[in-house]
DSSP file (Angstrom, degrees, kcal/mol; ACC not computed):
  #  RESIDUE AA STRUCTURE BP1 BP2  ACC     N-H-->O    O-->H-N    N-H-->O    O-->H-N    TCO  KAPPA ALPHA  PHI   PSI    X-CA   Y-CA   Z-CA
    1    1 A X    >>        0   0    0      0, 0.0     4,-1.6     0, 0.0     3,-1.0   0.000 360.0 360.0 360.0 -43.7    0.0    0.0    0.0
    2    2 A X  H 3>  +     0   0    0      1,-0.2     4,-0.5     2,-0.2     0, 0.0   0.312 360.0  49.0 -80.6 -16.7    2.6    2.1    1.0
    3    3 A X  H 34 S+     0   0    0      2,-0.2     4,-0.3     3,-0.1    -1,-0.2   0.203 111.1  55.1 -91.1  -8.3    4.7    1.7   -2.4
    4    4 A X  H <> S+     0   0    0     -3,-1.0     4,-2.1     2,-0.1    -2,-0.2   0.813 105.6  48.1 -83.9 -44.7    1.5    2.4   -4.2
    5    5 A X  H >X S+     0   0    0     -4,-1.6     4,-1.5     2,-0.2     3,-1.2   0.986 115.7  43.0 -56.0 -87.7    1.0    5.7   -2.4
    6    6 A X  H 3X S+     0   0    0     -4,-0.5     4,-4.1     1,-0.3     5,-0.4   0.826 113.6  59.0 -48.8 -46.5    4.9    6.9   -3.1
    7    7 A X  H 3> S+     0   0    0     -4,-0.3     4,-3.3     1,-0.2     5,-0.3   0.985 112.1  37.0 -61.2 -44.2    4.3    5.5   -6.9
    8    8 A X  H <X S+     0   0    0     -4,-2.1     4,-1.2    -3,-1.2     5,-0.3   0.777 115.3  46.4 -65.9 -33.2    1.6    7.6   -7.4
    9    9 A X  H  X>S+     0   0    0     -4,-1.5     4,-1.0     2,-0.2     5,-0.6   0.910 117.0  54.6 -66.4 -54.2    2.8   10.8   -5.5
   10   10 A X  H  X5S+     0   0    0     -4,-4.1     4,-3.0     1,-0.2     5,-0.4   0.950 111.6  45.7 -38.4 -54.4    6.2    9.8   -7.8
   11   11 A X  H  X5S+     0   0    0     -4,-3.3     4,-2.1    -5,-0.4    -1,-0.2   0.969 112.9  42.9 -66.2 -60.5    4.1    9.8  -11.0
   12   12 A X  H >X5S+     0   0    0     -4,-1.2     3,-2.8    -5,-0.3     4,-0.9   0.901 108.2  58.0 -70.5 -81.6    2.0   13.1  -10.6
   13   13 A X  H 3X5S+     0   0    0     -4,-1.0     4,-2.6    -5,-0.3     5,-0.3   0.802 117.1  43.9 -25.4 -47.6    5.3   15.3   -9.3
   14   14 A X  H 3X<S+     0   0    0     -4,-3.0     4,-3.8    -5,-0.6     5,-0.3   0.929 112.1  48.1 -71.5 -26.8    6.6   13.9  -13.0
   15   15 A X  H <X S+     0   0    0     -3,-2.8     4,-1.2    -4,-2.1    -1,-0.2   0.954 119.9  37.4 -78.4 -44.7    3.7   14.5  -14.7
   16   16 A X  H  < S+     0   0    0     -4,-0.9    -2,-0.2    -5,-0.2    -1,-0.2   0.767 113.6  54.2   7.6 -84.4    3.6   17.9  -13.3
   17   17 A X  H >X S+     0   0    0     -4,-2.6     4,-1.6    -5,-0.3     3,-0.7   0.831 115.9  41.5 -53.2 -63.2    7.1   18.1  -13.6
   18   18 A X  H 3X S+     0   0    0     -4,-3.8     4,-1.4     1,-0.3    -2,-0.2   0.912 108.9  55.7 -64.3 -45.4    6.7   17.2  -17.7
   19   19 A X  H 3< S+     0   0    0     -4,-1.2    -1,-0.3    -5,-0.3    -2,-0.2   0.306 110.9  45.9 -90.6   1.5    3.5   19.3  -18.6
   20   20 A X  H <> S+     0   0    0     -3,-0.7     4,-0.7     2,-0.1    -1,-0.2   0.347 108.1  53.4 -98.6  -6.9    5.3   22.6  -17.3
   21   21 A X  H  < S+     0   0    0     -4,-1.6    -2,-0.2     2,-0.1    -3,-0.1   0.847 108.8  52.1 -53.3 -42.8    8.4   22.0  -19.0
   22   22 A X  T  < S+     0   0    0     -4,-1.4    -3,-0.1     1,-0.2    -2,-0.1   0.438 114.2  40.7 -92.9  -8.1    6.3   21.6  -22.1
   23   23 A X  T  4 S+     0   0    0      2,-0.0     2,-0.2     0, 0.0    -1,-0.2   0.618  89.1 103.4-105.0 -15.2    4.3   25.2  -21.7
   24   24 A X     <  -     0   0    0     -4,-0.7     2,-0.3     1,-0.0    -3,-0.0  -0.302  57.5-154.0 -81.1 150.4    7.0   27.3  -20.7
   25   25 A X        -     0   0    0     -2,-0.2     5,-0.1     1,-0.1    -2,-0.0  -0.788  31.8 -94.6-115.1 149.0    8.6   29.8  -23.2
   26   26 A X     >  -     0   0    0     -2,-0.3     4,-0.7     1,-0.1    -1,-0.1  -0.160  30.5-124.3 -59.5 147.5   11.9   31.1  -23.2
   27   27 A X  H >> S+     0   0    0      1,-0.1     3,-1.1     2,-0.1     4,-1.0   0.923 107.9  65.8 -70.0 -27.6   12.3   35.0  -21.2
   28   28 A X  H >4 S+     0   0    0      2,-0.2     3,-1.9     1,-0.2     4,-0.4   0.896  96.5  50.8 -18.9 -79.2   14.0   36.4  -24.6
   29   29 A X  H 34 S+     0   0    0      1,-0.3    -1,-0.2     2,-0.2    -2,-0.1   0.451 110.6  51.4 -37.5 -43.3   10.9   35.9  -26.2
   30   30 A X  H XX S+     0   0    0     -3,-1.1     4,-2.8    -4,-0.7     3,-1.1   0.675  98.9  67.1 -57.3 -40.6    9.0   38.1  -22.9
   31   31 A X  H <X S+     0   0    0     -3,-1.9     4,-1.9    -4,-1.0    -1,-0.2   0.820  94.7  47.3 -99.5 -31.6   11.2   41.0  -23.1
   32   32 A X  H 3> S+     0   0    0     -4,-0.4     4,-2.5     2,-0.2    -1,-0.3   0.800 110.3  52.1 -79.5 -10.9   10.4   42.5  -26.3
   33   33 A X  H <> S+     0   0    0     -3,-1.1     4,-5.3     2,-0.2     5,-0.5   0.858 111.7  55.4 -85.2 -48.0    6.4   42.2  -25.6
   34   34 A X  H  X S+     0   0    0     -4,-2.8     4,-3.0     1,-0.2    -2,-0.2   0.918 112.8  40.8 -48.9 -40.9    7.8   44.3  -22.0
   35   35 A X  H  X S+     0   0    0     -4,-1.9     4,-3.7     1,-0.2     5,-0.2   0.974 113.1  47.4 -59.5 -57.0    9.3   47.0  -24.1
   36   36 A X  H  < S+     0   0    0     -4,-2.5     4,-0.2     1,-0.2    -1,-0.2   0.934 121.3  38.9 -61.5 -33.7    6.5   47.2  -26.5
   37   37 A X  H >X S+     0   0    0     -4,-5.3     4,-3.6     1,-0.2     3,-1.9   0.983 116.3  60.1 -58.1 -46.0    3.7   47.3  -22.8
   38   38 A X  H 3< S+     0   0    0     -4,-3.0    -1,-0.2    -5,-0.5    10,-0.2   0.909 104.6  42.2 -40.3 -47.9    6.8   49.7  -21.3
   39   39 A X  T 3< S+     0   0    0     -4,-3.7    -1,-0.3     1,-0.2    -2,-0.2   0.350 121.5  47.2 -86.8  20.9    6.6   52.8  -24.2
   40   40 A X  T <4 S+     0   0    0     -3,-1.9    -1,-0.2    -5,-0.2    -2,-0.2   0.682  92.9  72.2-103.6 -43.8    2.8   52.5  -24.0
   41   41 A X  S  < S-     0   0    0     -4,-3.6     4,-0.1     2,-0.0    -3,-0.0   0.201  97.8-101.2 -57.9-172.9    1.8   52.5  -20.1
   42   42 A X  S >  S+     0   0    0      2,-0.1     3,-2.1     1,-0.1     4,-0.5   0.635  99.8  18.3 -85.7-111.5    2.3   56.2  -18.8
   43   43 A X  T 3> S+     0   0    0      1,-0.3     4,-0.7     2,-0.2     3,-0.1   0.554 127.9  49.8 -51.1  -7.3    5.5   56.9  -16.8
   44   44 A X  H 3> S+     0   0    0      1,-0.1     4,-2.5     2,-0.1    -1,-0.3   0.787  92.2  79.1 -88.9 -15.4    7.3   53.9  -17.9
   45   45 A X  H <> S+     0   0    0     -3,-2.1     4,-1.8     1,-0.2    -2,-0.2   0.690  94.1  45.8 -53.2 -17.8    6.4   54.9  -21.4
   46   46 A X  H  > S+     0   0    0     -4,-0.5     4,-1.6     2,-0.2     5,-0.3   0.851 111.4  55.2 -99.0 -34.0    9.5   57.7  -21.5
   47   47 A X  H >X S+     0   0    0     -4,-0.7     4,-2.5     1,-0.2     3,-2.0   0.987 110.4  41.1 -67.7 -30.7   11.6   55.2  -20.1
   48   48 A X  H 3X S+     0   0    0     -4,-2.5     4,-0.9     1,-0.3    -1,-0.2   0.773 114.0  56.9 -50.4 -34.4   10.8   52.5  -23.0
   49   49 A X  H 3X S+     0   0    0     -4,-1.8     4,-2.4     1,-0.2    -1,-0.3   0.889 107.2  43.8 -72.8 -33.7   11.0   55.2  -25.3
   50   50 A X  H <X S+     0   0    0     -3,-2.0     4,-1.8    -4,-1.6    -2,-0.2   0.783 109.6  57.2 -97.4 -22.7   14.6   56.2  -24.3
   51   51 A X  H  < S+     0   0    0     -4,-2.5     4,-0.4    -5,-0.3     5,-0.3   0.773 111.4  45.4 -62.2 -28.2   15.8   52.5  -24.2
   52   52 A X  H >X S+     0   0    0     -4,-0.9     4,-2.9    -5,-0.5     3,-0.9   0.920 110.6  46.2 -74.8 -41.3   14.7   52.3  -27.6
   53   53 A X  H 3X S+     0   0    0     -4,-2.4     4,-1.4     1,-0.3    -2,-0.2   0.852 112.9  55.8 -72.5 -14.8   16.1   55.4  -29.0
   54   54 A X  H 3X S+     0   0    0     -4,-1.8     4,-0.7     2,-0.2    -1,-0.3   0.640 114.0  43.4 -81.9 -20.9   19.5   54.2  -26.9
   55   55 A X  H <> S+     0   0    0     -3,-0.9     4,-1.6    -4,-0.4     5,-0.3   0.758 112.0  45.5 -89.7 -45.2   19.4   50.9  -28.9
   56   56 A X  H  < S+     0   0    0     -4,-2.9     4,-0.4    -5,-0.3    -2,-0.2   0.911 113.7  52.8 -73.0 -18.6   18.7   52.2  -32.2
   57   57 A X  H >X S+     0   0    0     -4,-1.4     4,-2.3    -5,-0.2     3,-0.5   0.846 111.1  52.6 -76.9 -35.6   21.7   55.2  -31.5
   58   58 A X  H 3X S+     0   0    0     -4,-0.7     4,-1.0    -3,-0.3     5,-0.3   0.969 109.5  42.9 -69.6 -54.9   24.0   52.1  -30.6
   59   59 A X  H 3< S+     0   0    0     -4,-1.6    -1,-0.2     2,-0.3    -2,-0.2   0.448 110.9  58.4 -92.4  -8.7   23.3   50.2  -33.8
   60   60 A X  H <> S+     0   0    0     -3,-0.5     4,-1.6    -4,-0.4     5,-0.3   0.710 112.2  43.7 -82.5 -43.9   23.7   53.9  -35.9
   61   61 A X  H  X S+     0   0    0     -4,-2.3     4,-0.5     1,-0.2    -2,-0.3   0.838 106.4  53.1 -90.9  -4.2   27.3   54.1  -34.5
   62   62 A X  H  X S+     0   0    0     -4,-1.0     4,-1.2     2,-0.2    -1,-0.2   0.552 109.2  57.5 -62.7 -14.2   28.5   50.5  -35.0
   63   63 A X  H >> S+     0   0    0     -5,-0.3     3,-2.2     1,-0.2     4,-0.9   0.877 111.6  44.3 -60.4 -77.3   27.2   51.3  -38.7
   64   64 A X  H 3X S+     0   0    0     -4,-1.6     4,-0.9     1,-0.3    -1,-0.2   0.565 103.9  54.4 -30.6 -27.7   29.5   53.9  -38.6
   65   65 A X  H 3X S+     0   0    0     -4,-0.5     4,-2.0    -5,-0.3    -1,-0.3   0.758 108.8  52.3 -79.9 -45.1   32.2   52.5  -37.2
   66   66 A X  H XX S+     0   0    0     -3,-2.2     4,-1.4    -4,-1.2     3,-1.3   0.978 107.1  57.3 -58.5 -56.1   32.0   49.8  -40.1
   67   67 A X  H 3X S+     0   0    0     -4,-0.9     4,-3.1     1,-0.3     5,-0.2   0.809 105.3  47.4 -32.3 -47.4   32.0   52.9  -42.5
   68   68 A X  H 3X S+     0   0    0     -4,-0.9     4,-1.7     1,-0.2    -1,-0.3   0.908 113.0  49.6 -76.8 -40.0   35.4   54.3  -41.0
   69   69 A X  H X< S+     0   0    0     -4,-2.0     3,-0.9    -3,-1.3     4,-0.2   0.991 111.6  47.8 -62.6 -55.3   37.3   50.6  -41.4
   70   70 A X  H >X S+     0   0    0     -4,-1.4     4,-4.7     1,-0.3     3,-1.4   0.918 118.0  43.9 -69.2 -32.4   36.0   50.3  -45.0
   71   71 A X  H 3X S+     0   0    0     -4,-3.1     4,-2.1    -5,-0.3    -1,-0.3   0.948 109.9  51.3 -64.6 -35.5   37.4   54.1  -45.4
   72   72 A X  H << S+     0   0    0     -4,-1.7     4,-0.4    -3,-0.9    -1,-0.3   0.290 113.7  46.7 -89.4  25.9   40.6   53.5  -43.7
   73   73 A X  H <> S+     0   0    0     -3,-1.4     4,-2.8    -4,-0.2     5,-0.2   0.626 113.9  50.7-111.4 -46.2   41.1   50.1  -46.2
   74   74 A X  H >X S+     0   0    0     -4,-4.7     4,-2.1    -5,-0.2     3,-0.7   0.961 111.5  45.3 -68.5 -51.7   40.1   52.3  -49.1
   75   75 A X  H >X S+     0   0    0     -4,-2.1     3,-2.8     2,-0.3     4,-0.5   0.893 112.4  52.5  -9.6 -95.0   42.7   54.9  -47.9
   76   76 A X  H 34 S+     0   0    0     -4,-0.4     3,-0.3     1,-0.3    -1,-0.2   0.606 106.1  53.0  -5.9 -57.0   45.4   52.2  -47.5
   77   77 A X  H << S+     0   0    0     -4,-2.8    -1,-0.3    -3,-0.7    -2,-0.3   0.807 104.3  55.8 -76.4 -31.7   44.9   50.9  -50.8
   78   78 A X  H << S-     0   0    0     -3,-2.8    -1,-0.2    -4,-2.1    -2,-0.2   0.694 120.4-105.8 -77.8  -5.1   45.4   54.2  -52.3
   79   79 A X     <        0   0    0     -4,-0.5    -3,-0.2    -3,-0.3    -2,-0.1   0.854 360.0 360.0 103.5  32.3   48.4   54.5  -50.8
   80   80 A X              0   0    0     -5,-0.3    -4,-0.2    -8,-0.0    -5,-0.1   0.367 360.0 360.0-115.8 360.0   47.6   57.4  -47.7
């Protein structure tokens, strides 16, 4: 009786255990839906906005930074 009990407690903790393994989603996934809720609500909305405009200014100067290697190759090659 007492090994029936434990099998069965055993079985549902796994079963449990298996069926929320199999519904949960990665937090990546979360974080852009947080941004998009952040710039919308009211006071968190200016921060969301400025964490966006601080990503999209990061990804304008790494352009830019590629720009200046491809200039300093073209340079090179001409001989400056």
């Amino acid at each position: 009786m007492r090994r029936m009990v434990s099998g069965l407690v055993l079985a549902a903790f796994a079963a449990g255990y298996l069926c929320g393994m199999a519904t949960t989603t990665p937090a990546e996934a979360q974080v852009g839906d947080l941004m998009k809720g952040a710039t919308k609500s009211g006071a968190l909305g200016s921060v969301g906005e400025l964490g966006s405009s601080i990503v999209g200014l990061q990804e304008h100067v790494d352009g830019l930074q590629e720009n200046i290697e491809v200039l300093k190759k073209v340079k090179a090659a001409l001989g400056g």
